[in-house]
C-alpha positions, 0 to 999 in steps of 0.5 A: 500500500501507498505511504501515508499523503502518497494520495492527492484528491482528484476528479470525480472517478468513475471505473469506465472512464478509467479503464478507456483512458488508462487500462490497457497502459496500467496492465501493460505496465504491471509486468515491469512493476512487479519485476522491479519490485524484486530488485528495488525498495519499494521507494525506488519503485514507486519513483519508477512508476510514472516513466514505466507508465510511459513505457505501457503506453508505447507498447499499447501503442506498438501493438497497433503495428505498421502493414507488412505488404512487402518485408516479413510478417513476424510469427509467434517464436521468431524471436526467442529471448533467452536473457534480460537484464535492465542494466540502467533506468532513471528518465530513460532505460537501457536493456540488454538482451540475449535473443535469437531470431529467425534468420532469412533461410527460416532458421533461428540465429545463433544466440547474440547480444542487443542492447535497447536504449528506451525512450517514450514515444514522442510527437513533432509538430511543424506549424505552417500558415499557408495564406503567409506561406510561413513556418515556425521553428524552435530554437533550443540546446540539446545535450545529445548534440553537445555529447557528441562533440558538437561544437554548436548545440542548439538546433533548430527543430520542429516544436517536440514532446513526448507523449505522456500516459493517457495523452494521444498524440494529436492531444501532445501536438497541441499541448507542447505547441501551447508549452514551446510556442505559444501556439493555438492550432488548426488541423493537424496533418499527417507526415508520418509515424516512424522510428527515427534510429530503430537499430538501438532506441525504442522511440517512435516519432508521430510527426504532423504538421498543423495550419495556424496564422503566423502573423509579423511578431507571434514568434517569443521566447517560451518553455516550461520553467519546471523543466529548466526549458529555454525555447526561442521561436523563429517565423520563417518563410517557405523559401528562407526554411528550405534554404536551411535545410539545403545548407545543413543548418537544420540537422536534425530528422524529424524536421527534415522529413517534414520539410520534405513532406511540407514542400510536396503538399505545399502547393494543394495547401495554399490552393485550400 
């Protein structure tokens, strides 16, 4: 049981509303909190419980997976997980995996070593005004590109969050547009659902982009102050954006390839 003042008073509750909003996340989650709680107190557990949370709704979310027309169409038993350990977990997790997997020729691989780093599902949202022909883009450091190496760390990006557990993605478009730009937006069109670097993170990318006005003076400095966040916007128009993507000042995927979808529906989206 919770520790005493571990619960707060909330909304009226009411079991189906719960169970459409949170229950497939929370059975999706208990497995991880049960095994945790072998390994960990049960403080350290419970700290873990928001971000295992997170965890749950992406698998939720996974299970709904992407048409399998022309590569293979995983079976039960093609991929067999012979050891796991989770080697590190805080904001993020990494796991380490002793599997084999179904080879071409039909038969199981040798046993072989993987390592996952994992992290939520996250959603970009590039905000266009076609009637300006204009977009918006944040400005802000990114703590992967200094890690790297690289010797100017602030990039200019897509607005970007993650999904929290019991959000929808198009709910976390318009709620980090409010956090990161001060944005109200329109309709939000699809680009794509991807996973950005699948060869060793978990992250899935829902990116959009979503029909706003974007009049001379909308662009401010913005960012949760809870989160340590320092997020500058800058309106720019169509060719000036392309021109940055061409000059590799833009450098990062989830924006480039919106760039490219923006520049071939561009065209139908000024039409109306």
């Amino acid at each position: 049981f919770l520790e005493t003042g571990q619960w707060q008073p909330g909304a009226e509750w009411g079991l189906a509303d719960w169970a459409a909003i949170w229950g497939e996340t929370v059975v999706a989650t208990a497995g991880d909190f049960m095994a945790l709680m072998a390994e960990k107190p049960a403080a350290g557990t419970r700290a873990r419980y928001p971000q295992m949370l997170v965890r749950g709704a992406s698998r939720v979310r996974a299970a709904t997976a992407a048409p399998t027309v022309r590569r293979r169409h995983a079976q039960s038993g093609d991929v067999v997980v012979e050891g796991f350990c989770q080697s590190y977990a805080e904001f993020f997790a990494v796991e380490d995996y002793a599997l084999r997997y179904r080879r071409f020729d039909g038969s199981l691989s040798a046993p072989v070593s993987r390592a996952a780093f994992v992290s939520c599902d996250a959603v970009t949202v590039l905000p266009y005004d076609p009637s300006r022909d204009r977009v918006l883009l944040v400005e802000q450091f990114r703590v992967g590109a200094m890690a790297r190496g690289d010797p100017q760390p602030w990039l200019l990006e897509a607005i970007a969050g993650r999904i929290d557990p019991g959000e929808s993605p198009d709910q976390t478009a318009r709620r980090e547009a409010l956090e990161e730009a001060g944005l109200s937006l329109g309709d939000l069109l699809v680009v794509a659902g991807y996973y950005p670097s699948p060869g060793v993170k978990t992250e899935f990318l829902y990116s959009y982009v979503a029909l706003c006005d974007l009049p001379d003076g909308v662009a401010g400095t913005f960012g949760l102050a809870s989160e340590a966040e320092d997020i500058r916007g800058h309106v720019l128009g169509f060719d000036e954006f392309m021109a940055l993507v061409a000059s590799g000042e833009i450098n990062n995927a989830p924006l480039l390839l919106t760039a490219l979808w923006l520049s071939r529906a561009r065209d139908r989206l000024r039409a109306g």
